[in-house]
N, C-alpha and C positions, 0 to 999 in steps of 0.2 A: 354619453351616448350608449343606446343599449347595443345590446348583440346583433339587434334586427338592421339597428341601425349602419352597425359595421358592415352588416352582408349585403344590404343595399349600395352601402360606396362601392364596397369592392367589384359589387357587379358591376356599378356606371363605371367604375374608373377601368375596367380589365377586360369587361365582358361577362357572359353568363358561362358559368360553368354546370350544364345540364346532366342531368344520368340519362346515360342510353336508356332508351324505351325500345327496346330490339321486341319482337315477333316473339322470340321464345321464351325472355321472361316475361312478358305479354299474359303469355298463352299458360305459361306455371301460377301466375297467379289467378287467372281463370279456372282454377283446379285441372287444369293440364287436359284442356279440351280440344282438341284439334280439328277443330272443321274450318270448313274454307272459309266461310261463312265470318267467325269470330277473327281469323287469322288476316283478312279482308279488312277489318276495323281496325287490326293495330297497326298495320301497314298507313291505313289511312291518319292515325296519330304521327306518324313517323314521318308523315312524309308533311302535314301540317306542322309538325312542332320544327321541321327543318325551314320550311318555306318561310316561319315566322323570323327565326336567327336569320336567316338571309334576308330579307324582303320581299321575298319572290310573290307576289300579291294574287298575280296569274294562278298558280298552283292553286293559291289558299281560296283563291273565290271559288272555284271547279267544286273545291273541296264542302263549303261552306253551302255553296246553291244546292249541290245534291242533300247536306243536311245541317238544316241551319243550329242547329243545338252543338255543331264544332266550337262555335265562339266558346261553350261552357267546358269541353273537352280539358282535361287535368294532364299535362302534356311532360309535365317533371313533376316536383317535389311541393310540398306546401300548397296545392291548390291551383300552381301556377298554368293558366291560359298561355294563350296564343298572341293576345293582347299584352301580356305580361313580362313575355320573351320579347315583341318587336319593340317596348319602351326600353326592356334594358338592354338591347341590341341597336337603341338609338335607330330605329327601320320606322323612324316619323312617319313617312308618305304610306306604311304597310295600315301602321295603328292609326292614322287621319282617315283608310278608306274598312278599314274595321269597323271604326268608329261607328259606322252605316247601318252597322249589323249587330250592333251589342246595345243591350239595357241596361238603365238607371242602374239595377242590382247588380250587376254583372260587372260595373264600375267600382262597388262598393268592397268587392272580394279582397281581402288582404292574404299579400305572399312572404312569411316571414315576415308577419306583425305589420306589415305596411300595405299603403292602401296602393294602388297603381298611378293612381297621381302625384303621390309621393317623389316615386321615379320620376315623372314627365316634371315637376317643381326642380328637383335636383338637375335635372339636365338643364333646363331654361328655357325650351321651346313652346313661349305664349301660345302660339297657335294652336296647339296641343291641347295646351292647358284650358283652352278657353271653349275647345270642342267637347270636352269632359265635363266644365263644370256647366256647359248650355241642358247636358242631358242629365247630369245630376247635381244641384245645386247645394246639396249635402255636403257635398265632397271634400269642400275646405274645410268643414269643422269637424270631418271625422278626425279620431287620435286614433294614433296610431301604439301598437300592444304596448308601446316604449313610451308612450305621452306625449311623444313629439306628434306635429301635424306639419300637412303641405308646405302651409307657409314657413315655418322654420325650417325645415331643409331647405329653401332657397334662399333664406339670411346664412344659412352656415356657407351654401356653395358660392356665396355671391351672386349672386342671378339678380340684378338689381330689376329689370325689367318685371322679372316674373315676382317680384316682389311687389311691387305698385301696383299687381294684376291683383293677385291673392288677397291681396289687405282689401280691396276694395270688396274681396266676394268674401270674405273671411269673419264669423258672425265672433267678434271678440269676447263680448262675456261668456260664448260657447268655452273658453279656453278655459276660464277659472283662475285664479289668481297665479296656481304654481305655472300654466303656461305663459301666461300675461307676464310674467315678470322675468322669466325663461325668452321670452319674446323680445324684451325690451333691453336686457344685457347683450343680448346675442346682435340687437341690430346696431347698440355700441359699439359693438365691439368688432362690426363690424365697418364702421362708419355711416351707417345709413342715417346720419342725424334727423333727416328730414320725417322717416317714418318715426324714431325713436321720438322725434317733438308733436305728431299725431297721435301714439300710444300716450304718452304723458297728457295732451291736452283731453280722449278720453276718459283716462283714469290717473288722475295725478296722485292717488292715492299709492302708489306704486313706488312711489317716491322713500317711503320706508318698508317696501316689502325685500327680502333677502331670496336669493337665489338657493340652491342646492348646495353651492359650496359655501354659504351665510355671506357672499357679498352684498352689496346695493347697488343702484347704479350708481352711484356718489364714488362708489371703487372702482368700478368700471373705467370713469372718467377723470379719475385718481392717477391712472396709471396710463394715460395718453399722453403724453408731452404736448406734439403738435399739432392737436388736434382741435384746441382753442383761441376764439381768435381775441387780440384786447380789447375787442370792441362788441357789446349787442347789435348794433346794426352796419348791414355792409355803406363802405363809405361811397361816395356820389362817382368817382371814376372806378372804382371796381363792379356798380351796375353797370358802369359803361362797357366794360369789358364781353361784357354776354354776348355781343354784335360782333366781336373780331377773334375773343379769346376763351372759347365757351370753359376749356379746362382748366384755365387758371381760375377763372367767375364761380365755377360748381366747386372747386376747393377752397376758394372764400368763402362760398356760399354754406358750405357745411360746416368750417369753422365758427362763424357766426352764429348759426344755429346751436353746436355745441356750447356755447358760452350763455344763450338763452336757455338751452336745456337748465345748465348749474343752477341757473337764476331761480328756475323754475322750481327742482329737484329741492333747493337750499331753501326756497320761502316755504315750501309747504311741510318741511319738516320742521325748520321753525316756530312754525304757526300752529301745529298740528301736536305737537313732542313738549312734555318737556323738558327740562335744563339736563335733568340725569339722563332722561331718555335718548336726547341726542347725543349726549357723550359715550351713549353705550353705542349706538346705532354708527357714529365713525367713530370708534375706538375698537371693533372687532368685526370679522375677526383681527384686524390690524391696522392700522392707524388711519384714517383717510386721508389727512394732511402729511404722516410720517411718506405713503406712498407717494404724493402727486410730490415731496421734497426729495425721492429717494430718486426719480426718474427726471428731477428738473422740471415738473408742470408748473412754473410760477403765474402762469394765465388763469392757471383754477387757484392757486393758492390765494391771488390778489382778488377777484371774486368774493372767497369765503370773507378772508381780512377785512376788507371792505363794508361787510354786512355785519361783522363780528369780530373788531379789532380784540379783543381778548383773547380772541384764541390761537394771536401770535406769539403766547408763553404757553401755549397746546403742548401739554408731555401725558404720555400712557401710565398706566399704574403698575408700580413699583420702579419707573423709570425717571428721571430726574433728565433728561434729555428733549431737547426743543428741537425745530424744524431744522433750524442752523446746523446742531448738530450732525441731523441727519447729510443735509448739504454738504459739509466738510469732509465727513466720512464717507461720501460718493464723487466728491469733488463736480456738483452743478455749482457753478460759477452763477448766473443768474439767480438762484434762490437766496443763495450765499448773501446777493449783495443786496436785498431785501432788509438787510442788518443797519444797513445806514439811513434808514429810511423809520425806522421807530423810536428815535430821537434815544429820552432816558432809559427805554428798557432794554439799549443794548447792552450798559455796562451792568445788568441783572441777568443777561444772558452770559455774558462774560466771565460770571460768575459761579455758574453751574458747574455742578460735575456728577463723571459718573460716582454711586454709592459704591457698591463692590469692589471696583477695580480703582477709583480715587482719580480718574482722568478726565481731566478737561478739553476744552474749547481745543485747546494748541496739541495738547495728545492724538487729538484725531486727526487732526492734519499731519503728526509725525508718522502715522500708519501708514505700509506701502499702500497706494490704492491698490482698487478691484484692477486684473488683466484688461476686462474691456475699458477702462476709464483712461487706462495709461493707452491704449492700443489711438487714442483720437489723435496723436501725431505718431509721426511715424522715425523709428533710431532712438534708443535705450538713452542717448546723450539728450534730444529733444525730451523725455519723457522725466529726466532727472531732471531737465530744467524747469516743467512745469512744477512738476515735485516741491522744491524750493520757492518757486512762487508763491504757493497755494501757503507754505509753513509761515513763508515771509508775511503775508498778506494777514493771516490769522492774528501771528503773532503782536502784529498794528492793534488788535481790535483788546485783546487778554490783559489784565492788569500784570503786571511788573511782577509780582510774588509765584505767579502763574507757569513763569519761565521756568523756574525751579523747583514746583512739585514734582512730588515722586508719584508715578502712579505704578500698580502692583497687578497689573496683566491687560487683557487687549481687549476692549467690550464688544459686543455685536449690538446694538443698537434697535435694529429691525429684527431680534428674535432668533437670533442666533447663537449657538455656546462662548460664552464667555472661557477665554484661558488667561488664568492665571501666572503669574511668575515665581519660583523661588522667594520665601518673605527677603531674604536679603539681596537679592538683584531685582530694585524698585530702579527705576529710569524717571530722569526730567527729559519731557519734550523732545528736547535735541539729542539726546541720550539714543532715546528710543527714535527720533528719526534716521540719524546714523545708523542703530543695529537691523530697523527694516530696510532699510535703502541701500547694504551694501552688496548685495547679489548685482541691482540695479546701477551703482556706480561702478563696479567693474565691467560691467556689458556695458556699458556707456564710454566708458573710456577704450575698449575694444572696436567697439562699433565707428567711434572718432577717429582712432586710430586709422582703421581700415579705410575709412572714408578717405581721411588726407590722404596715404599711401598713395591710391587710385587716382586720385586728382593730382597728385604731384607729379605723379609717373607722366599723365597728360600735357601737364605744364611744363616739363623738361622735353618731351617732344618740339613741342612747338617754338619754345625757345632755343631750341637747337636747327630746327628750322628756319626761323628768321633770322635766325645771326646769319646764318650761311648765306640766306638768301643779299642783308643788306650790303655781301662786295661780290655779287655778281650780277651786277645789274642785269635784265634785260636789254638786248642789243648790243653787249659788249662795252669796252670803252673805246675813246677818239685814240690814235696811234700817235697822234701830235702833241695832246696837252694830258693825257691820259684822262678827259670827262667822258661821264657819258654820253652817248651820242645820241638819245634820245630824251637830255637833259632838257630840251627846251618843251618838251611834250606834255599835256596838263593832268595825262594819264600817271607818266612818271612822278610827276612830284604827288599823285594821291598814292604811288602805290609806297616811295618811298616813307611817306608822312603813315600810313597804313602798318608798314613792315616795323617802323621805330615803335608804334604801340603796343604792335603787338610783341615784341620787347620785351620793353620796360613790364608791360599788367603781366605777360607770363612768366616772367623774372619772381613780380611782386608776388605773385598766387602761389613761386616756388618754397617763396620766404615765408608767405602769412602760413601754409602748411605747415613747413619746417618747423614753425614754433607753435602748434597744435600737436605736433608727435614729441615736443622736448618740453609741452607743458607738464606740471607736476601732479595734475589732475586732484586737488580738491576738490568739496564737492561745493565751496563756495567758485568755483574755477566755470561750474556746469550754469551760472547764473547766466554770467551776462560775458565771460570774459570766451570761453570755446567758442561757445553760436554763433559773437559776433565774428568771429576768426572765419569759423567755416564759411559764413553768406559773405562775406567780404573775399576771401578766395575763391568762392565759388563765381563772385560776381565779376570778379579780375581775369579768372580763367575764360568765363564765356565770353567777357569782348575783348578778350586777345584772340580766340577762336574767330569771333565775327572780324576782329582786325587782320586776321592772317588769310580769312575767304577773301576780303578787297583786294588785299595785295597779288593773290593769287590770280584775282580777277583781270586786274588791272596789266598782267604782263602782256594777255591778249589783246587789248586794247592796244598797248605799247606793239606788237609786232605788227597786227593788223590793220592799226591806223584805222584811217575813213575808209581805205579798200573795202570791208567786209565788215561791219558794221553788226552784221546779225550775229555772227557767229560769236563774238568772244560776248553779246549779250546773252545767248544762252549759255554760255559758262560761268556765268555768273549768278543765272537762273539754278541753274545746278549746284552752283557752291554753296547754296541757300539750304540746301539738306542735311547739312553737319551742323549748322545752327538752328535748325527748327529740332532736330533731334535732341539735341543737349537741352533743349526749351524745354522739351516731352516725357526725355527721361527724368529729370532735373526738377522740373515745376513742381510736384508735390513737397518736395524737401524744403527748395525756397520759400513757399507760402509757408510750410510749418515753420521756418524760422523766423519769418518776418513776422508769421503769429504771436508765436512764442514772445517775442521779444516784444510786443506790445502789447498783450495779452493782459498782465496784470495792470496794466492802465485801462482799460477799455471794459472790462472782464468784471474789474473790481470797484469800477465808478459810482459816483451816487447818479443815479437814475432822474429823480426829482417824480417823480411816481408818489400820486398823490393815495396814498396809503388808508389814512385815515381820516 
């Protein structure tokens, strides 16, 4: 964006920051005339260039009938009107009855390189917009001193309305390829599929034209995960959807569309390029399979495969690394498993490494991942178990020899500095998983640590609670046989059958703890043997909690019998808050471990995705 571009946000997003036009510096640039007469006009600026900031419309028309040539009146900096002030002062209703009073030309005036429609585009108010372009039909295709025009400020600000408005009055080949192509990323990128597959269906030729930063949209689309659907056409209950569920129906809708766009974008560079040409046009400036493998887009990557199973052994030049690799080294688990699905040339991928640094397939997976990659569960102990998955899971697919290279520093893959090692501290695999992962196993086992403590503390509560409670019955006992006296109550025998569970599982939650804080913490310890400890205590903790709410509940029953019936129901309405709490705080962790722990089943599966 240019400069112009910046002072226009700044203005919609803050307001306008105007220079006083006071009387007396008025009157010094006048060559310092002071008759009443001159001093009379600038009073009359001053008081229009306020009425336009405010909307005061009363003022401005008084102003304007006495002399209609106000409307051209330069009231600040750059040119700027009256009309100029009430669009970026958002005073609609002021600039709708201006409107009345201003010509074609007078619309055309640019403030700070932009035209005035510009503004009313970036804001979003069609109505506006539609008042402007009735009196001047030029308007959409003026550029602005920056290149940009109307309708791309309304793809940048999202204005989806005033975008369907513009397109329709917006004369396209006015734009010329760099706007046209600047047009068609931006409404990528903004998800406006539907206009980005009417730019394409006018000019598919677009299809290998490169932006300002040498993207295409092919990169564009590279770097959207979920923005492709696996299918070209929406399926028969998702049109259904439109009648009850408009916003789930326009997010299929656009996903589909994206997936025709690919189709689109892919045939005609195909058709159009050739063999070197395409490999140059996604191969820079950076890979366009390496990115849609770097972010996990396996919906665009099946796409390409599909149409060009070759270029599932796709590596850049001077690089010896495949898509997988990238996958491994970002840890997407879906691209990843794209690998079981190309029959013999996995064990030719299996086979690759990097040059420089000597590291293969299982070297990348011994890499700590990126912070955000590990951040997708949550606790350093969760994060070292994905960790090990991912090495396990690799290590299934790497031939036998592979275990035991040395590789001689750390690669960046996607364009990043390569570090080297010491020639004589080369690491195998596991080597090198161990020296990244040991920040990560001591906060892991920290993190675990803490976790039990807190839970066990909980779980010694409450079994110190229901012991007490299981010899003091409610109601006392009989003085003759020493039973309880409200032994024969069907209250009593849930609350006692209640109290014994809640027992035994808070006893148990105190033990499954106890041996996560005396475990010796390997980091094969972080697989399968911690996780299950914690959800298995965490599981025995919460229905000893919900065992010990019945019990709780159930004395009120026992005391007030059929008498009052409501009452010890709402106590037990209320005992319901220490277990929907524990649900609440609690819920995120259980899911990540019940993830976790099925995770590389599910994660790492053959698909049966008909690939080729």
């Amino acid at each position: 964006m240019g400069s112009s571009i910046k002072y226009g946000i700044a203005i919609i997003e803050q307001g306008p920051t105007i220079p006083e036009v006071s009387v007396e510096d008025a009157a010094l640039r006048q060559h310092n005339t002071k008759s009443e007469e001159e001093d009379g006009f600038f009073q009359e600026v001053d008081r229009l260039r306020r009425a336009a900031i405010k909307g005061d419309w009363k003022t401005a028309n008084s102003i304007i009938s006495k002399n209609p040539l106000a409307v051209r009146w330069q009231l600040g900096r750059s040119n700027t009107t009256a009309l100029h002030l009430a669009t970026v002062c958002h005073q609609f209703s002021f600039v709708e009855n201006l409107l009345k009073r201003t010509s074609a030309s007078d619309l055309a005036v640019k403030v700070e390189g932009l035209t005035v429609l510009t503004y009313v585009a970036a804001s979003g108010v069609v109505r506006i917009a539609k008042l402007m372009v009735d009196k001047n039909e030029e308007l959409p295709n003026t550029i602005n001193d920056d290149e940009t025009f109307p309708l791309l400020l309304a793809v940048v600000f999202k204005r989806k309305d005033m975008v369907s408005f513009l397109f329709g009055k917006t004369d396209f080949e006015a734009l010329g390829t760099v706007g046209q192509i600047k047009l068609l990323t931006l409404t990528l990128l903004a998800d406006y599929y539907d206009v980005a597959f009417l730019i394409l269906k006018l000019k598919p030729e677009l299809a290998k034209e490169r932006n300002a930063e040498g993207y295409t949209a092919l990169h564009v689309l590279a770097s959207k995960p979920s923005a492709i659907s696996s299918s070209k056409e929406l399926s028969s209950w998702k049109k259904h959807m439109n009648s009850w569920f408009n916003g789930i129906y326009n997010k299929a809708l656009m996903q589909t569309l994206a997936h025709q766009i690919v189709d689109l974008l892919w045939n005609h560079v195909t058709e159009e390029l050739s063999l070197n040409e395409v490999a140059d046009l996604i191969g820079s400036p950076t890979s366009v399979l390496f990115a849609a493998a770097e972010v996990g887009n396996v919906e665009f990557l099946l796409i390409i495969f599909r149409q060009d199973p070759q270029l599932v052994m796709h590596t850049v030049k001077d690089n010896k690394a495949s898509i997988f690799h990238i996958a491994v080294q970002n840890r997407q688990e879906s691209v990843f498993s794209l690998i079981y699905e190309i029959g013999g040339l996995k064990d030719h991928i299996a086979f690759m490494k990097d040059d420089k640094t000597n590291c293969n397939l299982l070297h990348l997976a011994g890499m700590l991942a990126a912070p955000h990659h590990l951040s997708r569960v949550s606790g350093a102990a969760l994060q070292m178990q994905r960790e090990l998955l991912w090495f396990k899971e690799v290590e299934k697919i790497v031939y036998t020899y592979c275990t035991e290279e040395k590789c001689k520093g750390l690669p960046n893959l996607t364009g990043g500095e390569t570090k080297l090692f010491d020639p004589a501290d080369t690491l195998t695999p596991r080597q090198l998983f161990s020296r990244q992962h040991k920040q990560l196993l001591k906060d892991g086992e920290e993190w675990m640590k803490s976790t039990a403590n807190s839970c066990m503390v909980v779980a010694t509560l409450i079994t110190t609670v229901v012991f007490a409670a299981a010899f003091t019955f409610p109601g006392g006992n009989n003085d003759k046989d020493g039973t309880p006296i409200f032994r024969q109550n069907q209250a009593f025998t849930v609350f006692i059958i209640s109290d014994v569970a809640a027992l035994v599982l808070s006893t148990t939650s105190i033990l499954t703890f106890l041996s996560i804080l005396t475990s010796r913490y390997a980091e094969e310890d972080f697989l399968m043997s911690l996780p299950g400890k914690l959800l298995f205590g965490l599981l025995t903790l919460f229905v000893s909690i919900a065992c010990m709410a019945v019990a709780f509940s159930m004395t009120f029953f026992i005391a007030y019998d059929k008498t009052n019936a409501k009452f010890p129901l709402a106590i037990a309405a209320v005992t319901v808050i220490p277990i929907g709490c524990f649900c609440v705080f609690h819920f995120r962790l259980v899911v990540d471990i019940l993830r976790s722990a099925y995770w590389s089943y599910f994660s790492f599966r053959k698909r049966n995705i008909k690939l080729f």
